[in-house]
C-alpha positions in Angstrom: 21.2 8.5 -19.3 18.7 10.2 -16.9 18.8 9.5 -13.7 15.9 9.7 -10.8 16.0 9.5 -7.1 13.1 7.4 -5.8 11.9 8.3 -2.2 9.3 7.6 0.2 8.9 5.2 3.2 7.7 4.6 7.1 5.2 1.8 6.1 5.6 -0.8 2.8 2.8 1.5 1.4 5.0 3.9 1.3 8.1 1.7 -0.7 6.0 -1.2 -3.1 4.5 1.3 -4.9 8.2 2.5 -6.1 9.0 -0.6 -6.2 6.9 -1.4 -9.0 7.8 1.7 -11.3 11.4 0.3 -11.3 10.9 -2.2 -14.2 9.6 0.4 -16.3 12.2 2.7 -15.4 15.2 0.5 -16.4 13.3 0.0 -19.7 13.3 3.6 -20.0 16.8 3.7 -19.5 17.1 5.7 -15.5 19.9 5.3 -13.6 18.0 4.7 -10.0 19.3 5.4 -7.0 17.1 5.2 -3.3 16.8 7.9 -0.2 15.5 6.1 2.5 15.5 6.2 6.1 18.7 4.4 7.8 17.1 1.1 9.0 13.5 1.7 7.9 11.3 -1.2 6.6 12.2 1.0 3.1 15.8 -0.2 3.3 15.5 -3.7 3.2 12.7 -3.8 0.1 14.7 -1.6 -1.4 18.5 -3.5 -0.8 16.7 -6.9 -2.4 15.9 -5.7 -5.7 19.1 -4.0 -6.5 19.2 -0.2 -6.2 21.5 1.5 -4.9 20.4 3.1 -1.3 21.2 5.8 0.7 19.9 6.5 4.5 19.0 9.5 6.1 18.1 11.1 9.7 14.5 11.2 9.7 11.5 12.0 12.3 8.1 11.4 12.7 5.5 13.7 11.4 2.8 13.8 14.3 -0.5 15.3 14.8 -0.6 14.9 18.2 1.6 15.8 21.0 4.6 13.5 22.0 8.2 14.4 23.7 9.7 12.9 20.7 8.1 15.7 18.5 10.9 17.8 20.1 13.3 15.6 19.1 12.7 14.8 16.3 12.3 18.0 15.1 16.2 18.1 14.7 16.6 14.8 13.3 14.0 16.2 10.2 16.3 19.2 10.2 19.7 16.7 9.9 17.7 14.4 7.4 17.4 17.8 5.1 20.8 18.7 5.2 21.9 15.1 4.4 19.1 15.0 1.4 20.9 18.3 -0.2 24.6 16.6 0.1 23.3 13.4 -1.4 21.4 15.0 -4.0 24.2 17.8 -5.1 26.1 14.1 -5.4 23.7 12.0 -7.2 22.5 15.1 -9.2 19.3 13.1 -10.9 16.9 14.7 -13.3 13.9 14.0 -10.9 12.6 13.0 -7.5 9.6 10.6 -7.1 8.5 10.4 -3.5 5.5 8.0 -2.5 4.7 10.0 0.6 5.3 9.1 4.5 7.5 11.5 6.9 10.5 9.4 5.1 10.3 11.2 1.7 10.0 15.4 3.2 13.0 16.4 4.0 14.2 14.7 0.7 11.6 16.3 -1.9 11.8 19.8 0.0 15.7 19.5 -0.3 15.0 18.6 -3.8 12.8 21.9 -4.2 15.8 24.1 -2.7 18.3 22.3 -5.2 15.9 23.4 -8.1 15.3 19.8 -9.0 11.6 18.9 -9.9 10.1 16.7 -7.7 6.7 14.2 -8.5 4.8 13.0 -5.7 2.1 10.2 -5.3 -0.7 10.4 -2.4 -2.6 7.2 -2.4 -5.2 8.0 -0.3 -8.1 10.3 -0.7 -6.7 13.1 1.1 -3.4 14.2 1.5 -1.4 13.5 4.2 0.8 15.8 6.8 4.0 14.6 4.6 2.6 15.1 0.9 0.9 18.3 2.5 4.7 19.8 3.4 5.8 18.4 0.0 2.7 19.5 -2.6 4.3 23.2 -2.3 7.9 22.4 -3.8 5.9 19.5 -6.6 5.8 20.0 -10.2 3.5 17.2 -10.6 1.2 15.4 -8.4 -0.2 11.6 -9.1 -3.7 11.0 -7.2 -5.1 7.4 -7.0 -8.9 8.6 -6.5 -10.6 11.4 -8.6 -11.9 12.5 -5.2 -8.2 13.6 -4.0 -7.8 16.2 -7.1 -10.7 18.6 -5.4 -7.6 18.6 -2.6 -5.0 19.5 -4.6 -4.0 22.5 -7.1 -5.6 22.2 -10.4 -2.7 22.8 -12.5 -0.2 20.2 -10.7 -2.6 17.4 -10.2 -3.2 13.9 -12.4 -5.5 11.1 -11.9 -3.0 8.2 -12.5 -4.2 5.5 -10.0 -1.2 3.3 -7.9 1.3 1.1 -9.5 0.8 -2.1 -8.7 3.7 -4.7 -9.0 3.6 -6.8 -11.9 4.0 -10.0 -10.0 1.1 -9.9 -8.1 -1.0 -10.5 -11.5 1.2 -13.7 -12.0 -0.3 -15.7 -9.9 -0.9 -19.7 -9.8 -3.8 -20.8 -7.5 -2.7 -24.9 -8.2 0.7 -23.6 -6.8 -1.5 -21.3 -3.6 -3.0 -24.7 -3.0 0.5 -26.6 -2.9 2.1 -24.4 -0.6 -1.0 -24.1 1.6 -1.4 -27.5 1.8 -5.7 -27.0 1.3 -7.0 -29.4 -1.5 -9.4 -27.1 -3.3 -12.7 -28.4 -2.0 -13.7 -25.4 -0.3 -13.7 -21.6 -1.4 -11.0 -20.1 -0.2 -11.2 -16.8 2.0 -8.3 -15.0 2.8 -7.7 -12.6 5.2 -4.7 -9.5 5.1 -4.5 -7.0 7.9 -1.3 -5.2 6.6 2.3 -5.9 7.6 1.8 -5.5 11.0 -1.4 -7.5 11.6 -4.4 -6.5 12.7 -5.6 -7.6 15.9 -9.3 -6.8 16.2 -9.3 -8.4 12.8 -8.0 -11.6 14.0 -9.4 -12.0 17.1 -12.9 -11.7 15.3 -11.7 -14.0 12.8 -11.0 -17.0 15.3 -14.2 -16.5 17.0 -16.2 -16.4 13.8 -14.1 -19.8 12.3 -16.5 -22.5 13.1 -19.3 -20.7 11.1 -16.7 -19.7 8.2 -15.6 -23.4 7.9 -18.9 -24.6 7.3 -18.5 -22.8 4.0 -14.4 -21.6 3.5 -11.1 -23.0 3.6 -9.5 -19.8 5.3 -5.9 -18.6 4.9 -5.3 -16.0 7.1 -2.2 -13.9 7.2 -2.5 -12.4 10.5 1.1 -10.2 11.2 4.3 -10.3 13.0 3.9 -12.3 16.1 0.1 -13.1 16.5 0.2 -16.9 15.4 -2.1 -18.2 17.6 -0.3 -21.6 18.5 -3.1 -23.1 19.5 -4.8 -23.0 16.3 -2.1 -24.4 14.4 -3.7 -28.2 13.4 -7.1 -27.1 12.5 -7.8 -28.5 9.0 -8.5 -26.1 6.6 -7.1 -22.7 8.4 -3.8 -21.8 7.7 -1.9 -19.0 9.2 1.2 -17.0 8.2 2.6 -14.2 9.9 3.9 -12.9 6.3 4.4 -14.1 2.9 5.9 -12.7 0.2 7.1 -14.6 -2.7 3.9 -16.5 -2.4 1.6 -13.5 -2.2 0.5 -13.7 -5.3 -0.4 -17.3 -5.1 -2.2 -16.6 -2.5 -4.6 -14.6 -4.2 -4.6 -15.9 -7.1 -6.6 -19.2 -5.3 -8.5 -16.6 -3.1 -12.5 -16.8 -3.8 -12.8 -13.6 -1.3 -10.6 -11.2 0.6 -11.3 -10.0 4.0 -8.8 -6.7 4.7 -7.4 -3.5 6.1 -8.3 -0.5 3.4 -4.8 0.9 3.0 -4.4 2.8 -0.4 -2.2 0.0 -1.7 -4.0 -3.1 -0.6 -7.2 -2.5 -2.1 -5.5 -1.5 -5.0 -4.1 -4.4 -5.3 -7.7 -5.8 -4.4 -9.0 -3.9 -7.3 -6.5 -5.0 -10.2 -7.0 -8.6 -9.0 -10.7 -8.1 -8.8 -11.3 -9.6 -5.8 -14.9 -9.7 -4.3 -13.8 -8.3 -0.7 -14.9 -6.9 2.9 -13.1 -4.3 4.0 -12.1 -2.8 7.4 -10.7 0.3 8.0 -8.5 1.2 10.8 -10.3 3.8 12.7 -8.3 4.0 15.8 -4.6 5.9 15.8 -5.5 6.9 12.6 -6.2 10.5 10.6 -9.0 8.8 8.8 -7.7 7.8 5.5 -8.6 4.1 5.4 -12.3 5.0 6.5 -12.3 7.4 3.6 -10.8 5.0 1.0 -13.3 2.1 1.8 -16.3 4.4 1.7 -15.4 5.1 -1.9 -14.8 1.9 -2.7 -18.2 0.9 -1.2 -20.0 3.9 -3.3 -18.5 2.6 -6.4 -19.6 -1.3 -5.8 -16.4 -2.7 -5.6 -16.7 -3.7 -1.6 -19.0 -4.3 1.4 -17.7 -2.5 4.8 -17.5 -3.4 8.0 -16.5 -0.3 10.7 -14.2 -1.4 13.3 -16.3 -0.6 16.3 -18.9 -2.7 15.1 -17.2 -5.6 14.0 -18.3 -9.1 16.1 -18.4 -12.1 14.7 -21.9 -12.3 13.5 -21.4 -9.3 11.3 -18.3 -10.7 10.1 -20.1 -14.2 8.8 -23.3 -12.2 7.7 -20.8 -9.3 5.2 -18.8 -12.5 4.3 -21.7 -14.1 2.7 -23.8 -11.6 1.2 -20.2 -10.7 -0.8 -19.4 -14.3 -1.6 -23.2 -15.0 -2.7 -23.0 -11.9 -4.9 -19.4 -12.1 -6.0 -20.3 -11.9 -9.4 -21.4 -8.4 -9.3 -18.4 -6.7 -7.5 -16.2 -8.8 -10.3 -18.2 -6.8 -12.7 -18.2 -3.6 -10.9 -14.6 -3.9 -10.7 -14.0 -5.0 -14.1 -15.6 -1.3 -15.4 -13.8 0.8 -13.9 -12.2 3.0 -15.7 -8.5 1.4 -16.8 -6.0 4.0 -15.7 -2.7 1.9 -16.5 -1.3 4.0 -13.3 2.3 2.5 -14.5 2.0 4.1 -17.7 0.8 6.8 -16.8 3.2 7.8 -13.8 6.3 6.7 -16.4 4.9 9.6 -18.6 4.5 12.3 -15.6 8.1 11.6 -14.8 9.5 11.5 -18.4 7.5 14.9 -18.7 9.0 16.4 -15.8 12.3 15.2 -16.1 12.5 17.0 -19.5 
């Protein structure tokens, strides 16, 4: 039985994409083990499905200066030596890391051991992480053709980003049940990550009146930013987070208003979801701006920049998507059908030997 260490984590970008290859590697036969941070949002997704998980010191890769770059310059330094001990234990075939400041010490431990490492960069350049980690790579998986003009030509693949399975599985009747909306309206949903977004929902409260002349809205609006006093409007729903129901959710979503992480409008994509996105600009090395502007060129969304967002722009991209929703469906049904599960499955397999 081969056996592969999966890696990677900070954000749930950095951990659902793993999470998705998992099927596919148990039908493939892997023995799969984890390396995560300690107590990192990573540890959690990770403990509910199953595998077997491991923590490690780890510290924040940052571009900018902070005290805690001092510090955590030894915790990086401690979260290498731990990755060598647990991988000289676990001795697996391969590594797969999905990027974030979780997965370097692991995958450069990995390129010490002499154990071949694939990594995945979701956006449409490489971050600080997957730049410290492309050296030691045998293979690297890129999710827009844009990203392989950043990487070296012999290492790099155009696979897109796994998307879990589930998410395609969805029933709109049951969306409507546990939302409690009847199904009169179009429904527009709104996403802003796990943590929210609050720009994002601010503008969406202020733009409601005009968006409920035409939408039932469902708006998922992050950890602690309910806004109580919005709670018995009919026909706007909010949820701090949802899982299980996710795909539910957008299965009964007519459009999607969202952040333009690497994963979420992948996931936008698959489903083919007419959408408006906006990117976080602010605290930020760009990436999301980058992704949407590609997504924009190829016809698959309408974008809205964060410093001009107000609600009349909001309403105004909102319709001209919905009214044209039929052409982004069929810009998004063309693309070109990368099957990145498949494909990923195969880089591994190759590089596992």
């Amino acid at each position: 039985m081969k056996k592969i260490v999966l890696t990677g984590g900070g954000t749930a970008g950095h951990v659902t994409p793993n999470v998705a290859l998992v099927p596919a590697l148990k039908e493939k036969g892997y023995d799969i083990t984890y390396i995560g941070s300690y107590n990192g949002i990573e540890k959690q997704l990770i403990e509910d499905i199953g595998i077997p998980y491991f923590g490690i010191a780890t510290g924040k890769l940052r571009r900018y200066f902070d005290l805690k770059n001092f510090t955590d310059v030894f915790n990086v330094l401690k979260g290498y030596k731990e990755s060598k001990e647990l991988l000289k234990k676990l001795s697996p075939d391969v590594v797969f890391s999905k990027g974030g400041f979780v997965a370097v010490p692991v995958v450069r431990a990995a390129g010490k051991l002499g154990i071949p490492c694939v990594i995945h960069e979701s956006d449409m350049t490489p971050g600080l992480a997957n730049k410290l980690c492309i050296p030691v790579a045998r293979k690297i998986c890129c999710n827009f053709p844009e990203t392989l003009e950043h990487m070296p030509k012999d290492k790099a693949f155009l696979t897109g980003s796994p998307i879990r399975s589930e998410l395609t599985e969805g029933s709109g009747e049951k969306g409507l049940k546990f939302t409690g909306l009847n199904g009169k309206k179009p429904i527009l949903m709104i996403i802003g990550g796990s943590q929210g977004a609050q720009s994002i929902n601010e503008t969406v409260r202020e733009s409601l009146p005009k968006l409920q002349a035409v939408f039932d809205v469902v708006h998922i609006c992050g950890k602690d930013k309910v806004d109580n006093m919005m709670l018995n409007i009919d026909g706007y729903k909010q949820y701090e987070y949802i899982k299980e129901e996710l795909k539910d959710i957008f299965a009964m979503a007519d459009i999607v208003i969202s952040r333009a992480g690497a994963n979420a409008i992948c996931e936008i994509l698959e489903l083919k979801k007419p959408n408006v996105l906006i990117p976080l600009q602010s605290g930020s090395r760009g990436d999301q701006v980058l992704n949407a502007e590609s997504f924009a060129a190829s016809g698959f969304s309408e974008v809205i920049k964060e410093d001009a967002l107000d609600p009349s722009m909001l309403v105004e991209t909102v319709m001209k998507v919905y009214n044209d929703r039929d052409k982004y469906i069929a810009n998004m049904s063309r693309r070109m059908e990368l099957k990145p599960i498949d494909r990923i499955i195969d880089l591994i397999e190759e590089t596992a030997g």
